[in-house]
C-alpha positions as CSV (number, residue, x, y, z in Angstrom):
1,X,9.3,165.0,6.3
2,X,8.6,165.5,2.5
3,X,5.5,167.1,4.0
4,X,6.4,169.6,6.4
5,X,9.1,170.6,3.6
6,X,6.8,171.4,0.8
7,X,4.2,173.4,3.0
8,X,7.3,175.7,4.0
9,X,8.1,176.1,0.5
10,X,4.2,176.6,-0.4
11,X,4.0,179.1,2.7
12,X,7.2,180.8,1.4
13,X,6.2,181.0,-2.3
14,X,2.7,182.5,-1.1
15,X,4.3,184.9,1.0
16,X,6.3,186.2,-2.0
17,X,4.0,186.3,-4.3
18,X,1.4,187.7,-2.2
19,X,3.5,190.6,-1.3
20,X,4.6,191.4,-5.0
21,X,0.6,191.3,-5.6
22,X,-0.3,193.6,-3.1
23,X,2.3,196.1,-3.7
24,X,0.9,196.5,-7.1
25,X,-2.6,196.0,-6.1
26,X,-2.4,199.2,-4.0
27,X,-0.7,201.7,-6.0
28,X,-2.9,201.6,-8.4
29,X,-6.1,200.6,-6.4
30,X,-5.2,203.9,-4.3
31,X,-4.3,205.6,-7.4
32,X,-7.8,205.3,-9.5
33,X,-9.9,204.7,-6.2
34,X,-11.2,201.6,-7.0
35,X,-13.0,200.1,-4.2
36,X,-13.0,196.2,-5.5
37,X,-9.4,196.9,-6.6
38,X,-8.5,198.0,-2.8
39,X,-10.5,195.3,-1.3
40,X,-8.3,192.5,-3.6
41,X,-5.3,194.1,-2.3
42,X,-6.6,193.8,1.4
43,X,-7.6,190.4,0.4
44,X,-3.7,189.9,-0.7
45,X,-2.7,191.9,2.9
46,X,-4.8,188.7,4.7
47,X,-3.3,186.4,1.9
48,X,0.2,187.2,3.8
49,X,-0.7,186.9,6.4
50,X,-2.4,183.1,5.7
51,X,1.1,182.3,4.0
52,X,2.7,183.3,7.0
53,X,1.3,180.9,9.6
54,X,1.4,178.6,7.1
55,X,4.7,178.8,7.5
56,X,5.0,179.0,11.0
57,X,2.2,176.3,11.9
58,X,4.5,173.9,9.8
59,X,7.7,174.5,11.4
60,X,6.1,174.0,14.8
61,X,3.4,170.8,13.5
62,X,7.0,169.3,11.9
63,X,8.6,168.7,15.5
64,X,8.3,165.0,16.4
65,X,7.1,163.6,19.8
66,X,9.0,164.5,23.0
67,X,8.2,164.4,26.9
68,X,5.6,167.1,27.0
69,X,3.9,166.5,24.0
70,X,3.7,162.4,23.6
71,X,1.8,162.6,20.2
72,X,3.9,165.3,18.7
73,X,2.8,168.7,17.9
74,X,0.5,167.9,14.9
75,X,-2.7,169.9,15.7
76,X,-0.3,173.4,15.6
77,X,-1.7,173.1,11.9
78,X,-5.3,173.5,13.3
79,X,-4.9,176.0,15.6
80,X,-2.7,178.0,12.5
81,X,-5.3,177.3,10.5
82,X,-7.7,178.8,12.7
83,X,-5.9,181.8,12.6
84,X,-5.9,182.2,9.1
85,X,-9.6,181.8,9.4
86,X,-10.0,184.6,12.0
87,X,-7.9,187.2,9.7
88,X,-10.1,186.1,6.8
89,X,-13.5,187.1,8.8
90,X,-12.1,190.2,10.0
91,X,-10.7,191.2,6.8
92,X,-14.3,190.5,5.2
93,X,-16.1,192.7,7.8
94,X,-14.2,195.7,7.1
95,X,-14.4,195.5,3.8
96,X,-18.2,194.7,3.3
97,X,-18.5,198.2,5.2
98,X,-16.1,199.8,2.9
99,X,-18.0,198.9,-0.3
100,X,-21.4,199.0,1.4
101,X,-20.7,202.6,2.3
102,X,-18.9,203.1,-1.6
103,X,-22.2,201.8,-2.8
104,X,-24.7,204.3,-1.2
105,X,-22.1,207.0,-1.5
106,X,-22.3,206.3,-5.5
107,X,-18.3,206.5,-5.7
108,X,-16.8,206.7,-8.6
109,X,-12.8,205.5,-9.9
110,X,-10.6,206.9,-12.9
111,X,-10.3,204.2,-15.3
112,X,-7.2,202.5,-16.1
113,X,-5.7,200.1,-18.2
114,X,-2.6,199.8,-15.3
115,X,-5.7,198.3,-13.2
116,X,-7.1,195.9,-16.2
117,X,-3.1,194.6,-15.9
118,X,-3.3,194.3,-12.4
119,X,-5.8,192.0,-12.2
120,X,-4.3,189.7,-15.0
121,X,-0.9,189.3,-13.4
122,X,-3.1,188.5,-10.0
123,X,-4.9,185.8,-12.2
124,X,-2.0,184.6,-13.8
125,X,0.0,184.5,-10.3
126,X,-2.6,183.2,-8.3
127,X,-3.6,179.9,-10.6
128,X,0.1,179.3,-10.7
129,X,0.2,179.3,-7.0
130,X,-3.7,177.0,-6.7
131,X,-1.8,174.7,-9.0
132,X,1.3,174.1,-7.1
133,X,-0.8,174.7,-3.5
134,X,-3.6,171.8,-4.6
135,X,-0.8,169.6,-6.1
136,X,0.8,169.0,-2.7
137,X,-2.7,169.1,-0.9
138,X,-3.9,166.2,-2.6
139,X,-0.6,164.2,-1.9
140,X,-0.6,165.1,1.9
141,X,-3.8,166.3,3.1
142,X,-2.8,168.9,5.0
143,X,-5.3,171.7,6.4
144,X,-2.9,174.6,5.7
145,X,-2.4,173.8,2.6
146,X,-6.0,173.7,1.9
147,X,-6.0,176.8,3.5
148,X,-3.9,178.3,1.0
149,X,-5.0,176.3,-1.4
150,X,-8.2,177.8,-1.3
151,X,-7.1,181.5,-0.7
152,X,-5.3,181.0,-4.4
153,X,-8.3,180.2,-5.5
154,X,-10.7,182.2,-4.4
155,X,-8.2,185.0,-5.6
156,X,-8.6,184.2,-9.3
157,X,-12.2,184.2,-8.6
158,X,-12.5,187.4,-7.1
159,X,-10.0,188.8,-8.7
160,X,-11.8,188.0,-12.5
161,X,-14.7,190.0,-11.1
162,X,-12.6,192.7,-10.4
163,X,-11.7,193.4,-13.8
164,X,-15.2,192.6,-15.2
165,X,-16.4,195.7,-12.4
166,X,-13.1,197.5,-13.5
167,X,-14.2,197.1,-17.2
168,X,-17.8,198.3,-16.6
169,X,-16.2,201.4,-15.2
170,X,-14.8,201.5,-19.2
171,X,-19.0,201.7,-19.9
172,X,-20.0,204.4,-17.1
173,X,-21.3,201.9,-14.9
174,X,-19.1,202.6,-11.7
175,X,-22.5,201.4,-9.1
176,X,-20.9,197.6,-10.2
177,X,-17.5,198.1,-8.5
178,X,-19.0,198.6,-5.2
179,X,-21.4,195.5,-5.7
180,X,-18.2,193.3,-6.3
181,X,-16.2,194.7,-3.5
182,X,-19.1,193.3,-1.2
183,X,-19.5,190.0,-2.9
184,X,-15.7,189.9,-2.7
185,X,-16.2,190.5,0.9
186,X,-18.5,187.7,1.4
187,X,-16.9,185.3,-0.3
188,X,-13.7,185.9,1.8
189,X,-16.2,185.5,4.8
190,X,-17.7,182.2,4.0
191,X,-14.4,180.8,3.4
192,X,-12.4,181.7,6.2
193,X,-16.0,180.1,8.4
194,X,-15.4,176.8,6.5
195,X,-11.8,176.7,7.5
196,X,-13.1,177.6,11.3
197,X,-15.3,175.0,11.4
198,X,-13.1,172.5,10.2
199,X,-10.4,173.5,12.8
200,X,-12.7,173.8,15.5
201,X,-13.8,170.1,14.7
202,X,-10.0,169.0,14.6
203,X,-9.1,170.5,18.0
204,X,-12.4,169.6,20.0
205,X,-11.7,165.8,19.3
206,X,-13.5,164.7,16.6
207,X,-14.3,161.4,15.6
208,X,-12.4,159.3,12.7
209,X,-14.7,159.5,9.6
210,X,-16.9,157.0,8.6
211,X,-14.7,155.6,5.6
212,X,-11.4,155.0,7.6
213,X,-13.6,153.5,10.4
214,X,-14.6,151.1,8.1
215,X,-11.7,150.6,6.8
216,X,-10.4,149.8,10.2
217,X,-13.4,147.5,11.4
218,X,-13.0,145.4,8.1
219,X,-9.3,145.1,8.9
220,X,-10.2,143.6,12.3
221,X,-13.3,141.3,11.2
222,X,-10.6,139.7,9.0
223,X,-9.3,137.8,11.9
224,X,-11.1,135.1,12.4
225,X,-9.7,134.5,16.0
226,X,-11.3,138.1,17.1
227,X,-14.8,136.5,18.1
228,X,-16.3,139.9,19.3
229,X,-15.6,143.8,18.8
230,X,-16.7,147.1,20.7
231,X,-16.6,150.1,19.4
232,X,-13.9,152.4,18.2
233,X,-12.4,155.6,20.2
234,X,-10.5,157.8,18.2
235,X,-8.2,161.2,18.9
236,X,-7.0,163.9,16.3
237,X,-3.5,164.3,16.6
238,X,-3.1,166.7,14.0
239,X,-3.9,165.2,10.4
240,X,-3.9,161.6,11.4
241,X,-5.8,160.1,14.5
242,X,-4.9,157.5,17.7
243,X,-7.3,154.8,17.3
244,X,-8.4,152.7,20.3
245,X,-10.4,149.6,20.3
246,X,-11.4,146.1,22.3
247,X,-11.1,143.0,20.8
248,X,-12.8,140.2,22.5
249,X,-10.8,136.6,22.3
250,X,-11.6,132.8,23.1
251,X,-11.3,132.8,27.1
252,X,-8.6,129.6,26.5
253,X,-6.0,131.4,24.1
254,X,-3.1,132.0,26.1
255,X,-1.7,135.6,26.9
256,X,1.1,135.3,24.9
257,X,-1.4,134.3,21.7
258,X,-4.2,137.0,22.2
259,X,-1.6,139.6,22.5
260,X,0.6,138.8,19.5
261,X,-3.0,138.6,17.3
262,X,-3.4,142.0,18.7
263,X,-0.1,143.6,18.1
264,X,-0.5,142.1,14.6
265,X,-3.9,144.1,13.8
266,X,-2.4,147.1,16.1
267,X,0.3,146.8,13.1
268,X,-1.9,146.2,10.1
269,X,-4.6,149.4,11.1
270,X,-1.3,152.0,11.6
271,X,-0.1,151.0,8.5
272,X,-3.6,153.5,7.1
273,X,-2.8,156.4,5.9
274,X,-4.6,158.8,8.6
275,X,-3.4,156.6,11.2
276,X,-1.0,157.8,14.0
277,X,-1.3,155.1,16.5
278,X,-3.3,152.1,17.4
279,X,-3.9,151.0,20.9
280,X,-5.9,148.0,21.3
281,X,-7.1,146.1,24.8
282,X,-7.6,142.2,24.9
283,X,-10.8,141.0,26.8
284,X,-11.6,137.4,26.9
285,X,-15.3,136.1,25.9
C-alpha cells in the first residue's frame, strides 16, 4: 500500500506545482511573446494533465483482486500511462508547428527579466519534484512514476534552454527562440513514444525479462528432486507478472511429495520482487 500512497502524493504534488508553473509561465510567455516560453507552459498544461492520471491510474491500479478482475487491476497504470503518452505527442505536434511557423515568420519577443525568473523558479520547482518523483520510482518501480519522473526532468532540460534562447533575445538574436521551441517540441515527442512503447509492451503480454527469468530458473534447478524443466509462460499483471512453469519429477514420488516440492518452489519464486503469482504443473518423467 506504501506504493499506491506515495504515487497519489507524487501525482498530487505534480498537479500543484505544475499548475502554479503554468500560471506564471503564460502570463508572461503571452505577455513578451515568447514562443519557447509558451511552448514550456503548454509543456506544463500536458504536465497536468500527466499528474492527473497519475493520480487516477493509481487510485484505480491500488484496488485488490475481486470477481471480475482475478489479478487485480494492476495494468490501469499502463493503460494511464499510455495516456500520458498520447497527450505528450499531441502536445509536441502542435507546438513543433507553432515554432516552425515562428521560425520562418522571423518573430520576435520583448525581453524580460520577469521571463529570465520564470524559467528559474521552473528549474528550481521541477528538480525538486525529479528528486522526490525518482526517489519513489527507484523504491517501487512504478511506470507512472517514471512517467512523471521523466516529465520533471525533461522540464529542467527544456526549460534551461529556454532561458539560454530567452537570454540570446538580451543579444538580438531572437531566430534562437523559435529553434528551441522546436527542439523543445521534439523532445517532448520522443519521450512520450518511449513511454508508448513501454505501455504497449505491458498491455500486449510481454514476456518476463531475461534477468528475473533467470533468476526464477536458478531457483528451480536448485531442487535437486526437479529432474527436468520446460519452459517458462509469463503474464503482466500490472508491474509484476504471473509465472507458469512444468516441473518434471521421478515417475515413483508420490502425489502428495511432488506436489508439496512444488508448492515449495511456487513459494520461493513469488517471494521475487516482480512476482505476482506462480503456478506451476507436475508431470512425471
Amino acid at each position: 500500500m506504501d506504493r499506491y500512497n506515495s504515487t497519489k502524493k507524487a501525482g498530487i504534488l505534480g498537479i500543484l506545482g505544475n499548475i502554479f508553473l503554468l500560471i506564471i509561465k503564460a502570463i508572461v510567455g503571452f505577455a513578451s511573446n515568447s514562443q519557447a516560453m509558451i511552448a514550456d507552459a503548454a509543456n506544463s498544461a500536458s504536465d497536468i494533465f500527466a499528474s492527473l492520471m497519475t493520480f487516477i491510474g493509481n487510485h484505480i491500479a491500488s484496488e485488490p483482486g475481486d470477481k471480475t478482475h482475478n489479478f487485480g487491476h494492476g495494468k490501469a497504470e499502463y493503460i494511464f500511462s499510455m495516456f500520458i503518452s498520447i497527450s505528450m505527442i499531441f502536445v509536441a505536434s502542435k507546438l513543433l508547428y507553432d515554432s516552425t511557423i515562428s521560425l520562418f515568420l522571423q518573430d520576435t519577443f520583448t525581453f524580460s527579466w520577469f521571463l529570465v525568473a520564470v524559467c528559474i523558479i521552473t528549474i528550481l520547482v521541477k528538480l525538486s519534484l525529479y528528486l522526490y518523483t525518482h526517489s519513489l520510482f527507484k523504491k517501487y518501480d512504478n511506470i507512472l512514476l517514471e512517467a512523471n519522473m521523466k516529465d520533471h526532468r525533461n522540464d529542467c532540460i527544456v526549460t534551461t534552454f529556454t532561458l539560454v534562447s530567452i537570454l540570446a533575445g538580451l543579444l538580438g538574436i531572437y531566430w534562437f527562440d523559435g529553434v528551441v521551441g522546436i527542439g523543445i517540441s521534439i523532445w517532448i515527442c520522443y519521450t512520450g513514444v518511449k513511454i508508448f512503447v513501454e505501455s504497449y509492451n505491458v498491455l500486449m503480454d510481454i514476456s518476463i525479462d531475461s534477468n528475473t527469468e533467470k533468476m526464477i530458473l536458478d531457483l528451480a534447478h536448485s531442487y535437486k528432486k526437479i529432474k527436468k524443466l520446460d519452459d517458462i509462460s509469463s503474464s503482466p499483471v500490472g508491474y509484476q507478472y504471473i509465472i507458469v512453469l512444468t516441473i518434471y519429477v521421478d515417475g515413483n514420488m508420490s502425489t502428495f511429495d511432488s506436489h508439496s516440492l512444488a508448492d515449495a518452489l511456487e513459494k520461493d519464486i513469488t517471494k521475487l520482487d516482480k512476482i505476482y503469482k506462480t503456478i506451476i504443473h507436475v508431470n512425471p518423467i
